[in-house]
N, CA, C and O atoms as CSV, one atom per row, in Angstrom:
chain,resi,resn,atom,element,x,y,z
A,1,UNK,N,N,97.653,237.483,164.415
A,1,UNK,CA,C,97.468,236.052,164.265
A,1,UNK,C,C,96.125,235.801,163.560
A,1,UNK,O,O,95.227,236.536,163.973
A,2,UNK,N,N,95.852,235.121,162.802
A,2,UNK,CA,C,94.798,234.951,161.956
A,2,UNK,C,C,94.523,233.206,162.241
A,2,UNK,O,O,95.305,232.259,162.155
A,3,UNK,N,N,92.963,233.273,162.635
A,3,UNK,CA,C,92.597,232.587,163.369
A,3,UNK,C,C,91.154,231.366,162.027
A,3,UNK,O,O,90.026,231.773,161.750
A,4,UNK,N,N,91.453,230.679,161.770
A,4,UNK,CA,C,90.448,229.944,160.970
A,4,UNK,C,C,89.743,228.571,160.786
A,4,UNK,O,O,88.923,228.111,159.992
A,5,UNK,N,N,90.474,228.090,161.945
A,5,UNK,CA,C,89.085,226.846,162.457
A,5,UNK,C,C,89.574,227.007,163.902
A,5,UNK,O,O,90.712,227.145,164.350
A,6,UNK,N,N,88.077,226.935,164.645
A,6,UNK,CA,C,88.207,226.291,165.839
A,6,UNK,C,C,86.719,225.258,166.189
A,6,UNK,O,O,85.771,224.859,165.513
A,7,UNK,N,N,87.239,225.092,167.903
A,7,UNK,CA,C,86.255,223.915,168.331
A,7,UNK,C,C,85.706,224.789,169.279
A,7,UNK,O,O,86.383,225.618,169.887
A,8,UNK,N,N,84.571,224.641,169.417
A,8,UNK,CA,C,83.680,225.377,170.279
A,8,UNK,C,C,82.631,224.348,170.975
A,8,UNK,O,O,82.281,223.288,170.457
A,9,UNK,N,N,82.167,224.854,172.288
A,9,UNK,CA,C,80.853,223.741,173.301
A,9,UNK,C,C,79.554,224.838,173.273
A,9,UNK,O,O,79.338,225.842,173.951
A,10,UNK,N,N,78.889,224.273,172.322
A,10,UNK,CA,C,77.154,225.442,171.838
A,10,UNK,C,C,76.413,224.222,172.880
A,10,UNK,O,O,76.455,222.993,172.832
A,11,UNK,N,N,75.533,225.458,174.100
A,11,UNK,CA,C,74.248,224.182,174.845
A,11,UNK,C,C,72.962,225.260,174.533
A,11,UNK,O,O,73.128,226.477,174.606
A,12,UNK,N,N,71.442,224.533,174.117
A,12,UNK,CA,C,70.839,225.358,174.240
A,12,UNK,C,C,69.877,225.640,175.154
A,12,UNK,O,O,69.194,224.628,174.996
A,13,UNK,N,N,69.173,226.418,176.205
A,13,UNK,CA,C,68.836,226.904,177.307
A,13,UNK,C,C,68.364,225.366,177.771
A,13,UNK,O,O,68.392,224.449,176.950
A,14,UNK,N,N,68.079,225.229,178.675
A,14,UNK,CA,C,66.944,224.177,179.173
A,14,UNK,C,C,65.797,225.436,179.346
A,14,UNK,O,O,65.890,226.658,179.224
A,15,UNK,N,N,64.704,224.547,179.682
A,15,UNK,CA,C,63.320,224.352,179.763
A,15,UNK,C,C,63.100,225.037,181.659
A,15,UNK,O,O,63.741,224.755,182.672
A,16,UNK,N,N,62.060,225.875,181.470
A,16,UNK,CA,C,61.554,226.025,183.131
A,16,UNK,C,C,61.057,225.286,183.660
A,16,UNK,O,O,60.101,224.679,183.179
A,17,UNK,N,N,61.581,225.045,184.980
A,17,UNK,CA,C,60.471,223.775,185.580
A,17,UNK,C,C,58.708,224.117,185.627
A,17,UNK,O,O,58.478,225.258,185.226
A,18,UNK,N,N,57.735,223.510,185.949
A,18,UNK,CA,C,56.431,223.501,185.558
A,18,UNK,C,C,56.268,223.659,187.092
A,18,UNK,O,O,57.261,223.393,187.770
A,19,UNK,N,N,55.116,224.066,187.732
A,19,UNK,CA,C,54.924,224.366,188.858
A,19,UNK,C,C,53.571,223.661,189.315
A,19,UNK,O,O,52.668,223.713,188.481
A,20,UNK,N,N,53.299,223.021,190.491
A,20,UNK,CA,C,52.232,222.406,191.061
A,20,UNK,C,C,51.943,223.159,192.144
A,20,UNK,O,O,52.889,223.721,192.695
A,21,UNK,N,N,50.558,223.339,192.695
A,21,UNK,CA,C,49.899,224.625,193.427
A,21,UNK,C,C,48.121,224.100,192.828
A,21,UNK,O,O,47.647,223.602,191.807
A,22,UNK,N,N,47.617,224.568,194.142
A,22,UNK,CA,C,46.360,224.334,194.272
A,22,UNK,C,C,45.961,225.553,194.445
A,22,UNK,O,O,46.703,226.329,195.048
A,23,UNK,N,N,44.514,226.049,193.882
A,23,UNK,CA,C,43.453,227.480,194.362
A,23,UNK,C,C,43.255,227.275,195.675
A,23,UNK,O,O,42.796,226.156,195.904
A,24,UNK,N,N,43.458,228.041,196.749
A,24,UNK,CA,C,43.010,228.306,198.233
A,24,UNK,C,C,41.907,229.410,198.575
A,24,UNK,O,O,42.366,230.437,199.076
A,25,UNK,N,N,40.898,229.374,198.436
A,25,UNK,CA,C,39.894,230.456,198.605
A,25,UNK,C,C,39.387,229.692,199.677
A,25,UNK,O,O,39.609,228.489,199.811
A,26,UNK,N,N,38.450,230.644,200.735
A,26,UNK,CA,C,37.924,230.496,201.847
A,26,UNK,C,C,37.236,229.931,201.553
A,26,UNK,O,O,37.468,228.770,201.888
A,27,UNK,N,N,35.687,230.132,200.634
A,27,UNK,CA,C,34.802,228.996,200.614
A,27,UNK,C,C,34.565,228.444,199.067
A,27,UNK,O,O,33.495,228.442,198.457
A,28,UNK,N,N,35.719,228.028,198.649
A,28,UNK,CA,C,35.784,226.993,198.034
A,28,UNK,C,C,36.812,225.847,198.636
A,28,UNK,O,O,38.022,226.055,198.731
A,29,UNK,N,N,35.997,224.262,199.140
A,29,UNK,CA,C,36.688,223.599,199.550
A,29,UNK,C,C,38.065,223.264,198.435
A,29,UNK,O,O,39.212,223.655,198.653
A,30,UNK,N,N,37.770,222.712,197.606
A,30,UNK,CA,C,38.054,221.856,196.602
A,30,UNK,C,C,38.751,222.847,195.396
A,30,UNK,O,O,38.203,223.047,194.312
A,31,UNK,N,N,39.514,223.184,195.628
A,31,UNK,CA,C,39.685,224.797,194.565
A,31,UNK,C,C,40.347,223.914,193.022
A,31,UNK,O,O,39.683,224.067,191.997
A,32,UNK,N,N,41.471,223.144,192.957
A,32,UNK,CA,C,41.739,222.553,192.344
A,32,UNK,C,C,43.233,223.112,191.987
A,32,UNK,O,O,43.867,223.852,192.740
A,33,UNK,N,N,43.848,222.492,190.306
A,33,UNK,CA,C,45.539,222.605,190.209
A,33,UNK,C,C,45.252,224.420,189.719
A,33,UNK,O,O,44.335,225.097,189.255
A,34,UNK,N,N,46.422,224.572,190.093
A,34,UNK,CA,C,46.197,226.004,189.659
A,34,UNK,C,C,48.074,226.388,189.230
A,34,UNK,O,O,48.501,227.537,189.117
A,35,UNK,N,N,48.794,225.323,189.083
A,35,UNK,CA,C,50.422,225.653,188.721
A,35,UNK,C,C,50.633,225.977,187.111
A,35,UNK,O,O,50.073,225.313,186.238
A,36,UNK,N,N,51.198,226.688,186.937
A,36,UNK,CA,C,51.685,227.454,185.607
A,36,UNK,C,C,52.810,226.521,184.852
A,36,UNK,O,O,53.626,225.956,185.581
A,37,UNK,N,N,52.904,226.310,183.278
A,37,UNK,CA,C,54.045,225.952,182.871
A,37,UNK,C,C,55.464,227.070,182.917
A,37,UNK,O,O,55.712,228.238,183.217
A,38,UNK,N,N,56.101,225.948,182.450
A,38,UNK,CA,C,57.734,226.866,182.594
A,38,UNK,C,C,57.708,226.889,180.987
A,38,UNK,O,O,57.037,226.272,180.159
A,39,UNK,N,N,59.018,228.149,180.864
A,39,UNK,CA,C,59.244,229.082,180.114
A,39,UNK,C,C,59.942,228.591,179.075
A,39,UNK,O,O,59.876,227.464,179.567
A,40,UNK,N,N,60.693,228.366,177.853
A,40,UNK,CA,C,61.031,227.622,176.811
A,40,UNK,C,C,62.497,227.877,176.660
A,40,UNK,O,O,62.708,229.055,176.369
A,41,UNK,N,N,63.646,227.101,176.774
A,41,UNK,CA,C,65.113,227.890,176.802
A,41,UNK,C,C,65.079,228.538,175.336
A,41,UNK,O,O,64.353,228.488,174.343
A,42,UNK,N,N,66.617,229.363,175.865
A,42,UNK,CA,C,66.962,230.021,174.688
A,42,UNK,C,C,67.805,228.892,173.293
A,42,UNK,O,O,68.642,227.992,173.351
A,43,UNK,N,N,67.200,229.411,172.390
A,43,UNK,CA,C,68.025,228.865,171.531
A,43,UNK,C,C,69.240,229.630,170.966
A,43,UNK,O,O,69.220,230.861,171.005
A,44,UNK,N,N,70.587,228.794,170.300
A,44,UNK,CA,C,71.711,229.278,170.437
A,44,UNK,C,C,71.894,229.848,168.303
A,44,UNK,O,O,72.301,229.180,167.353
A,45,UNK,N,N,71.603,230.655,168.339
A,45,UNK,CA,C,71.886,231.325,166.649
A,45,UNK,C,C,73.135,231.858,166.250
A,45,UNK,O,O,73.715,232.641,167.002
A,46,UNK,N,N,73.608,231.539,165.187
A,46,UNK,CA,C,74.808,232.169,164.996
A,46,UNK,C,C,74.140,233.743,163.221
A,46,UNK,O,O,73.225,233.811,162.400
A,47,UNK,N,N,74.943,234.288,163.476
A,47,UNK,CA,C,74.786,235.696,162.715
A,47,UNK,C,C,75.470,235.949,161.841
A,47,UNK,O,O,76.671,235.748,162.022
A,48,UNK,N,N,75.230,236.242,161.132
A,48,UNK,CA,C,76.527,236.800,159.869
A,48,UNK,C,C,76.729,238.232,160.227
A,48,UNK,O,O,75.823,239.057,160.351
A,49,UNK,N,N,78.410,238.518,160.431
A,49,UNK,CA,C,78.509,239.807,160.430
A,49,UNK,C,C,79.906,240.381,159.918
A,49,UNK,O,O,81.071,240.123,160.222
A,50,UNK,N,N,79.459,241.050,159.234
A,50,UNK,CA,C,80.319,241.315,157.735
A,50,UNK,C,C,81.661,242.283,158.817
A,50,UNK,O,O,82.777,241.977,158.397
A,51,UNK,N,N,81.723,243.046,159.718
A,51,UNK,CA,C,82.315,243.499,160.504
A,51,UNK,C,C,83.662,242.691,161.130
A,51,UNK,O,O,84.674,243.149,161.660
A,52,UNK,N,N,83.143,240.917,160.771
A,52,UNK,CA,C,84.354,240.632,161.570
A,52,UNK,C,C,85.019,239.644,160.457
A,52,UNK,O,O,84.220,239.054,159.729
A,53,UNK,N,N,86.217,239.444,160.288
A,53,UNK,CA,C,87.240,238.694,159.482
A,53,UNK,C,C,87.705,237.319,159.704
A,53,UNK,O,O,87.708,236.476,158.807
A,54,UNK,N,N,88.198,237.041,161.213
A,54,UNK,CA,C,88.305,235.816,161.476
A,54,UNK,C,C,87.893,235.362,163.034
A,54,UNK,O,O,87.503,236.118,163.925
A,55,UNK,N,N,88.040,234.287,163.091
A,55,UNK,CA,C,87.307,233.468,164.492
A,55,UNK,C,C,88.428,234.122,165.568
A,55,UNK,O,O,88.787,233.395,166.494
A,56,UNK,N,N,88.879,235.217,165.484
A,56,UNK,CA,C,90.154,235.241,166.758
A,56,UNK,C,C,88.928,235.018,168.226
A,56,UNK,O,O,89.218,234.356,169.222
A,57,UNK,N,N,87.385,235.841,167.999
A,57,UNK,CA,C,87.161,235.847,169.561
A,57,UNK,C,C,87.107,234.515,169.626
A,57,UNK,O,O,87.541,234.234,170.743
A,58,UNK,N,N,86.820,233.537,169.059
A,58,UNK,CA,C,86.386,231.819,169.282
A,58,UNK,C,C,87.728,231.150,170.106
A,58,UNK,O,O,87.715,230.050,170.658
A,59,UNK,N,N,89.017,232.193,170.044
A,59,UNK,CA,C,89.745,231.558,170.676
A,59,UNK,C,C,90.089,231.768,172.119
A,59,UNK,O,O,90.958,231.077,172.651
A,60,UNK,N,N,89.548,232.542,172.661
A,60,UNK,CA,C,89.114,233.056,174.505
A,60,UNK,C,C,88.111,232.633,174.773
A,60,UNK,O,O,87.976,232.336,175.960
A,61,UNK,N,N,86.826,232.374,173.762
A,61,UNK,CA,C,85.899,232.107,174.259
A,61,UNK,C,C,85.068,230.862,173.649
A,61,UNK,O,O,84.637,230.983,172.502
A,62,UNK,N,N,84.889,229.980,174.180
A,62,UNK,CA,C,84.655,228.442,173.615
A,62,UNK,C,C,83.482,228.097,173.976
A,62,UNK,O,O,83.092,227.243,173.180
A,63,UNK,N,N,82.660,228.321,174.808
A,63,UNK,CA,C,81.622,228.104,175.361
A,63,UNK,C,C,80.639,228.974,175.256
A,63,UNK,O,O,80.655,230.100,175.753
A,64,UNK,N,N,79.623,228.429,174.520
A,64,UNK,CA,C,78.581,228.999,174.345
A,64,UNK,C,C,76.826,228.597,175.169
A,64,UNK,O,O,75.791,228.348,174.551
A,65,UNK,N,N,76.972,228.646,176.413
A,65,UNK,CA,C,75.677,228.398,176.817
A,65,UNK,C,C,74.388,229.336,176.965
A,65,UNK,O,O,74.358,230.301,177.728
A,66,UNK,N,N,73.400,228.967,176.200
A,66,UNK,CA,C,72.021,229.749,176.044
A,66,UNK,C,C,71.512,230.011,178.065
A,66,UNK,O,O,71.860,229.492,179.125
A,67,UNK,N,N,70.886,230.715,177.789
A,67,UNK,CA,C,69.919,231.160,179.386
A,67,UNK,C,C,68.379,230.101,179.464
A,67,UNK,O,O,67.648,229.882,178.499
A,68,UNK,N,N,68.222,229.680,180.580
A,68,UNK,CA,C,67.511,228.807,180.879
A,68,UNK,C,C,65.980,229.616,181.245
A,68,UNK,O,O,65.789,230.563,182.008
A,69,UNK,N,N,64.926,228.799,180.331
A,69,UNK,CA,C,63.433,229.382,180.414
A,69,UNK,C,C,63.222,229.900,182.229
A,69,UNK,O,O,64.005,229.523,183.101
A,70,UNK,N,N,62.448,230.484,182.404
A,70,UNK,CA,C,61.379,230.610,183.861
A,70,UNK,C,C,60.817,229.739,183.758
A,70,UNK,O,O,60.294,229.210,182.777
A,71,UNK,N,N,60.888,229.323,185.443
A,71,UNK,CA,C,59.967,228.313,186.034
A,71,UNK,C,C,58.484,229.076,186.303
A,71,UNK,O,O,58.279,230.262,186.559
A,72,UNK,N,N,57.272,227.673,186.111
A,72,UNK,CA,C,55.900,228.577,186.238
A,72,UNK,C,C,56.029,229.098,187.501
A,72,UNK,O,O,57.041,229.021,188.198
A,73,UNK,N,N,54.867,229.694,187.823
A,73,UNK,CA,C,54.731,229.364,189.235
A,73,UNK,C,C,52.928,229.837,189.257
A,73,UNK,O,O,52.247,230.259,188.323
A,74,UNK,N,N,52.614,229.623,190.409
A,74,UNK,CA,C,51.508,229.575,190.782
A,74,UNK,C,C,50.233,230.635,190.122
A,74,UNK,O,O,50.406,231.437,189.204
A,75,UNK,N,N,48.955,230.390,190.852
A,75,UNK,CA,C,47.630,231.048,190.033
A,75,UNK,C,C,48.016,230.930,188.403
A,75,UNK,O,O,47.923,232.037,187.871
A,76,UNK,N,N,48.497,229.682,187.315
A,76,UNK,CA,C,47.987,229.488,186.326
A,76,UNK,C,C,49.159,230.315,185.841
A,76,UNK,O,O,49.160,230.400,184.613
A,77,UNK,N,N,50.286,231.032,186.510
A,77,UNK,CA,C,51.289,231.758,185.627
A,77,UNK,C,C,52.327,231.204,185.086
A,77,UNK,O,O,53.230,230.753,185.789
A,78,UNK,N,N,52.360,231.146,183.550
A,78,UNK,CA,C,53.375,230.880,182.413
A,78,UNK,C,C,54.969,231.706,182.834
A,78,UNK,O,O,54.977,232.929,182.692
A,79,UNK,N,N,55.974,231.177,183.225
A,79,UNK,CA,C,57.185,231.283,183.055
A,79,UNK,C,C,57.178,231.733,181.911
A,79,UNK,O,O,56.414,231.359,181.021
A,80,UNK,N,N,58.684,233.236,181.743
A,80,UNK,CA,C,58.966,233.416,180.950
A,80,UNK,C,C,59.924,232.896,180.190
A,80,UNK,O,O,60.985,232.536,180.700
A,81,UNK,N,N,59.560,232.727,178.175
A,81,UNK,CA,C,60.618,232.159,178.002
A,81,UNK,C,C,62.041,233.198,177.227
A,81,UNK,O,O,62.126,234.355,176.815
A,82,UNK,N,N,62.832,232.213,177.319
A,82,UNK,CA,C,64.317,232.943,177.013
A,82,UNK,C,C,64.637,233.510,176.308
A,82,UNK,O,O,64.532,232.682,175.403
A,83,UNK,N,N,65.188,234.776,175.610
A,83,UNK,CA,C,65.691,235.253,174.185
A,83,UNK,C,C,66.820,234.395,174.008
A,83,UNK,O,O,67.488,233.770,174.832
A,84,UNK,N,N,66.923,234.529,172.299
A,84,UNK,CA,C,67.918,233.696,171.666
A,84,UNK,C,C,69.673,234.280,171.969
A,84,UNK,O,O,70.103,235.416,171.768
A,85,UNK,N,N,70.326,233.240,172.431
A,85,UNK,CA,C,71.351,234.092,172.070
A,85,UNK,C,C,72.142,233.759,171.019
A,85,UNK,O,O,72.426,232.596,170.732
A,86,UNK,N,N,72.688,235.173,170.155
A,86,UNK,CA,C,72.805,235.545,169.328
A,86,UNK,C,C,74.622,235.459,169.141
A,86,UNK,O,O,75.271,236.443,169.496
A,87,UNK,N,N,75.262,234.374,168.635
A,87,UNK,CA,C,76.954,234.698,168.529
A,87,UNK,C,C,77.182,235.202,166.939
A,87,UNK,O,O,76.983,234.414,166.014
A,88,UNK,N,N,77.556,236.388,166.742
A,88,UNK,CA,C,78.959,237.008,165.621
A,88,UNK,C,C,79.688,236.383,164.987
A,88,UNK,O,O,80.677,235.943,165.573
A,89,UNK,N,N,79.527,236.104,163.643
A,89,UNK,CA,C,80.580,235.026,163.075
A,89,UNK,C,C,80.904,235.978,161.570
A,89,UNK,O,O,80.197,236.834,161.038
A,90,UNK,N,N,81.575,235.708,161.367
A,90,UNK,CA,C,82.481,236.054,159.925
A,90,UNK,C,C,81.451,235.501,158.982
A,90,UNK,O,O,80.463,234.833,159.284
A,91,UNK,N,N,81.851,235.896,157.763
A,91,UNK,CA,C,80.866,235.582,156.452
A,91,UNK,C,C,81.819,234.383,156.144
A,91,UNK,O,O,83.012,234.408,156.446
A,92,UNK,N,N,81.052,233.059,155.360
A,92,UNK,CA,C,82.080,232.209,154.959
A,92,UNK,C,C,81.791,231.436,156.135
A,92,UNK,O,O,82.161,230.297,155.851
A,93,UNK,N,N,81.305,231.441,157.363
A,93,UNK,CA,C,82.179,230.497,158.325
A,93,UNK,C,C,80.664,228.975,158.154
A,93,UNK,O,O,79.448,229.123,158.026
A,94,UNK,N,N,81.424,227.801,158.227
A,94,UNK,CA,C,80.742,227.068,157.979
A,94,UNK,C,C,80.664,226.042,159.283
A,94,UNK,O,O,81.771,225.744,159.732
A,95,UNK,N,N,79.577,225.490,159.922
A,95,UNK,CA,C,79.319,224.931,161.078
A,95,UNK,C,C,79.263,223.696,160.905
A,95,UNK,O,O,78.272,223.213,160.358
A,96,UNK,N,N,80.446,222.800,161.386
A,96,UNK,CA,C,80.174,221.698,161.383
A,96,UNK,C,C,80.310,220.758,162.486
A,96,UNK,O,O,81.149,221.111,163.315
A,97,UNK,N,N,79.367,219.010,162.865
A,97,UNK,CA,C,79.236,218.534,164.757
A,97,UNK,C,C,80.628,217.819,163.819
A,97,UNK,O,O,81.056,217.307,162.785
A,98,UNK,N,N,80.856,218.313,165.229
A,98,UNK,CA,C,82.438,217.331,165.627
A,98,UNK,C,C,82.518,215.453,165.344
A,98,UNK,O,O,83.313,214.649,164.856
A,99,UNK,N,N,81.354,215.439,165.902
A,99,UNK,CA,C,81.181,213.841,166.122
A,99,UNK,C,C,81.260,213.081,164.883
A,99,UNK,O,O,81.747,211.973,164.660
A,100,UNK,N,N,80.541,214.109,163.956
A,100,UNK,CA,C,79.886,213.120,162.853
A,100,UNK,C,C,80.193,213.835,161.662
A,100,UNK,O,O,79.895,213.385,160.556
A,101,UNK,N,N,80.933,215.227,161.872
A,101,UNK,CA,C,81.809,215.757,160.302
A,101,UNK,C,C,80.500,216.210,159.618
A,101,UNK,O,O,80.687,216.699,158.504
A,102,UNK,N,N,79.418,216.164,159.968
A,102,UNK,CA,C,78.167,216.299,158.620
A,102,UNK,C,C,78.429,218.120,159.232
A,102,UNK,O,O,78.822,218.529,160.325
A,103,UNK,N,N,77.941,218.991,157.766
A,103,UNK,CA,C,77.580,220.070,157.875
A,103,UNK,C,C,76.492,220.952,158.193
A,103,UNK,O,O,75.682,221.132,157.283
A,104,UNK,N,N,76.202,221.811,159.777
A,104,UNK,CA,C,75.091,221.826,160.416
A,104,UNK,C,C,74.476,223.453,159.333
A,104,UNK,O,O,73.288,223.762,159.425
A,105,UNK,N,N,75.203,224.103,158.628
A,105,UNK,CA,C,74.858,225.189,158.558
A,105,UNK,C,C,76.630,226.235,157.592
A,105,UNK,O,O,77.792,226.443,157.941
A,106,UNK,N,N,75.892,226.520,156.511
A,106,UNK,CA,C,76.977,227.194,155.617
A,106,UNK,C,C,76.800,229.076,155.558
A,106,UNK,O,O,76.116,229.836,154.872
A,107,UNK,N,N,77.470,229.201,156.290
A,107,UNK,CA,C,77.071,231.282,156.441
A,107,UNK,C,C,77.466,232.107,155.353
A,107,UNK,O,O,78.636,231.827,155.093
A,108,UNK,N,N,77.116,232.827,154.737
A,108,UNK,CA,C,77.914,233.359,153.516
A,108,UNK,C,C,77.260,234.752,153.589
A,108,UNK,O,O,78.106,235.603,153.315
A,109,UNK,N,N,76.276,235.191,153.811
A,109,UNK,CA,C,75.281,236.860,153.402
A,109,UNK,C,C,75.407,237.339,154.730
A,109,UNK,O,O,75.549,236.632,155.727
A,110,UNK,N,N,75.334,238.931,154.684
A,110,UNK,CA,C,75.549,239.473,155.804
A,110,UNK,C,C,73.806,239.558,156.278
A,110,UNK,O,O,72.852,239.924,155.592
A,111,UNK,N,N,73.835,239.102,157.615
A,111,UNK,CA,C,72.264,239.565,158.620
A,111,UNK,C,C,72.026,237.348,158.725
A,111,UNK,O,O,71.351,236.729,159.547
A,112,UNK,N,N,72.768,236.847,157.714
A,112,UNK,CA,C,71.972,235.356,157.311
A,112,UNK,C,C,72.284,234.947,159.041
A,112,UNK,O,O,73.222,235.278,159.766
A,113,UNK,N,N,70.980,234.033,159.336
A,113,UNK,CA,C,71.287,233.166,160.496
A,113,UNK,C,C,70.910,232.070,160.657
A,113,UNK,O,O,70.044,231.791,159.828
A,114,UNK,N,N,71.180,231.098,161.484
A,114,UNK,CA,C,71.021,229.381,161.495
A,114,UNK,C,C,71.061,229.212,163.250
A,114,UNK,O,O,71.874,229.760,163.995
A,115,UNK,N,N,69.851,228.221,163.683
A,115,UNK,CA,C,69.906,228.241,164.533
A,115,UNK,C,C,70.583,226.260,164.992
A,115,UNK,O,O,70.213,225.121,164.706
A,116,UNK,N,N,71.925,227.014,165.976
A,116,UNK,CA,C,72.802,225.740,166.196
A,116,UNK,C,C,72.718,224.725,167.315
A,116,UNK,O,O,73.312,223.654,167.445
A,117,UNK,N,N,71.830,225.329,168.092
A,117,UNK,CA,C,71.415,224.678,169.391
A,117,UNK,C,C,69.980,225.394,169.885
A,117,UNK,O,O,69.899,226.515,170.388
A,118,UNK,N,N,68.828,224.443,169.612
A,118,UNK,CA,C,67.288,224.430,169.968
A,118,UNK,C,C,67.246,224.234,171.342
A,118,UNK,O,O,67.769,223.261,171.884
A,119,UNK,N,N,66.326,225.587,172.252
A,119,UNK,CA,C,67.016,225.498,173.257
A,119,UNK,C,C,65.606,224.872,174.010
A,119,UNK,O,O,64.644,225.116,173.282
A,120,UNK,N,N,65.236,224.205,175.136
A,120,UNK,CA,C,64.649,223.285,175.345
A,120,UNK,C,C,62.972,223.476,175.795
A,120,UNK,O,O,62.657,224.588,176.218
A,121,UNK,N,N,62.008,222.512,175.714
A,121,UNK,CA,C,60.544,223.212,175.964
A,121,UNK,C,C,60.542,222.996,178.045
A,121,UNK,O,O,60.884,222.292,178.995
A,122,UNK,N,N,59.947,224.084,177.657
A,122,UNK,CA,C,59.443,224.241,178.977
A,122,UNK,C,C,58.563,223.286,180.285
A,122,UNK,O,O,57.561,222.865,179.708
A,123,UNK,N,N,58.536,222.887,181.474
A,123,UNK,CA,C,57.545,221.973,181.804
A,123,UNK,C,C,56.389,222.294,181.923
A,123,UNK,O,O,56.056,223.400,181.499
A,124,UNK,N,N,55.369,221.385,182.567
A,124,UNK,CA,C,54.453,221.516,182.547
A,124,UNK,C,C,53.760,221.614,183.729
A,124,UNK,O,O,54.175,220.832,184.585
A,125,UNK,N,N,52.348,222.692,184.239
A,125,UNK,CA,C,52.694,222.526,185.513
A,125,UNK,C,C,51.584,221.883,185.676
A,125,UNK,O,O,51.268,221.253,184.666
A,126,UNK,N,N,50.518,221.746,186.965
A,126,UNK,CA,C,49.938,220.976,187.210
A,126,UNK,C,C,48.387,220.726,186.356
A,126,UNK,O,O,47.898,219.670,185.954
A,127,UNK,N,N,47.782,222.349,186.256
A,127,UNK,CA,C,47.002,222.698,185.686
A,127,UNK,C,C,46.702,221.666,183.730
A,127,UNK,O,O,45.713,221.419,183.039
A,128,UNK,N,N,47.578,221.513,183.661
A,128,UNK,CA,C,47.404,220.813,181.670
A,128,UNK,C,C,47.230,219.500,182.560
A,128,UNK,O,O,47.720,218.768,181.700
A,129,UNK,N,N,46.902,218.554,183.666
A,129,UNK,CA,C,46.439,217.585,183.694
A,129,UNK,C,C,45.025,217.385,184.042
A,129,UNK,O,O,44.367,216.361,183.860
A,130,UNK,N,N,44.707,218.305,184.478
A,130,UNK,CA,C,43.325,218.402,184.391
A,130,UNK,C,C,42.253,218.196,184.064
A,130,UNK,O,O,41.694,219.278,183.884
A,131,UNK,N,N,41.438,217.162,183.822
A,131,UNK,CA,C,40.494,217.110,182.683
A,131,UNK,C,C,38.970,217.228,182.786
A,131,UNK,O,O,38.608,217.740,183.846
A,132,UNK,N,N,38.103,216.921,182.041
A,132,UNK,CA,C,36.665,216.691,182.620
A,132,UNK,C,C,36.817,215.149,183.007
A,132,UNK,O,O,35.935,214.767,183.776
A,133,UNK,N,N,37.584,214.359,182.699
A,133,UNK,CA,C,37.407,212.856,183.426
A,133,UNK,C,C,38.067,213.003,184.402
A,133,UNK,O,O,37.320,212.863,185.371
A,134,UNK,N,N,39.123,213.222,184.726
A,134,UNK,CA,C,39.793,213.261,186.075
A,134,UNK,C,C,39.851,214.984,186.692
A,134,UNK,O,O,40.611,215.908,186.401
A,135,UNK,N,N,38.363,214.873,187.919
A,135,UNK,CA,C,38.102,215.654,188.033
A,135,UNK,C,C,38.669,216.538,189.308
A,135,UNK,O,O,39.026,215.737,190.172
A,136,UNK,N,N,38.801,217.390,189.579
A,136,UNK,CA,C,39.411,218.387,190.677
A,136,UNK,C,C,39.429,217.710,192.264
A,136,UNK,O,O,40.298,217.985,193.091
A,137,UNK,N,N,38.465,216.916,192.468
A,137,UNK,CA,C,38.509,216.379,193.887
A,137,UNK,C,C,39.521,215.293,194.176
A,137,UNK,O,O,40.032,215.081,195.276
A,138,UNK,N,N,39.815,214.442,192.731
A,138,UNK,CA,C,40.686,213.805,192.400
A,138,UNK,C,C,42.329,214.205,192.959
A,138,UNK,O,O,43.233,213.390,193.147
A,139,UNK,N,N,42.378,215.363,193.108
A,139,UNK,CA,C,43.640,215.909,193.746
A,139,UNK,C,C,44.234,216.156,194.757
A,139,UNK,O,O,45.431,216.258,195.023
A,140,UNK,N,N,42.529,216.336,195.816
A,140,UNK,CA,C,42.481,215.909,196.873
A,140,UNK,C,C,42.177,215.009,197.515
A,140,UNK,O,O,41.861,215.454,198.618
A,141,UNK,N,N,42.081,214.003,197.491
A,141,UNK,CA,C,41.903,212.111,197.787
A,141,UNK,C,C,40.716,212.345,197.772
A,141,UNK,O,O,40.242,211.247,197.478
A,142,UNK,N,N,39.513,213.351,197.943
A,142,UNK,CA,C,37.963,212.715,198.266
A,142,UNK,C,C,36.880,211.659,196.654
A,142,UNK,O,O,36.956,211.430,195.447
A,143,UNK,N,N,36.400,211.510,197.324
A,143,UNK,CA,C,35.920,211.022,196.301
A,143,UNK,C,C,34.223,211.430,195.899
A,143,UNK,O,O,33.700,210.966,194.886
């Protein structure tokens, strides 16, 4: 069976959540934010690969969801973010949104790639609010 348009659902990763956390040391009262951002999703790429002829796998498999960044977490640590994932397409195959018919991406060279779903930024954790005006005690009600 020779297989040459289909409809496919591309999502790209979400974003790690951002993490809130305070420094706890014995004698520092006032330690301050100390939460890490989250990790950046994966974005969704399609590949040229001269190996395959027509969309038959597109027809078992329709759904394409990317892997979701790491959440921060505490002492100032950055979540990791996601590798891209990478789908196999025929040479020739041309990407177009359903909604709106416009053309997202035309494949033709073998290795060529286009990325079809930007996969999402990461949060933020407590630490990037921080400033020299709004200062560390600020976090703990004293004044």
């Amino acid at each position: 069976m020779f297989v040459d348009q289909v409809n496919i659902y591309v999502k790209g990763g979400d974003g790690g959540n951002g993490m809130v956390a305070f420094r706890r040391e014995k004698y520092v009262p006032n330690g301050g934010p100390a939460g890490g951002d989250g990790g950046n999703g994966a974005d969704v790429v399609f590949e040229v690969d001269e190996g395959l002829r027509t969309l038959m796998d597109f027809r078992f498999q329709r759904h394409f969801k990317a892997p979701r960044g790491e959440n921060g977490r505490s002492k100032n640590q950055h979540g990791k973010n996601a590798k891209p994932m990478i789908v196999k397409v025929p040479p020739g195959t041309i990407v177009r949104d359903r909604a709106t018919g416009a053309i997202i991406a035309d494949l033709t060279k073998q290795g060529e790639q286009a990325v079809i779903a930007k996969g999402g930024r990461g949060g933020r954790g407590n630490t990037r609010f921080s400033t020299p005006r709004i200062p560390r005690s600020l976090y703990f009600g004293k004044r």
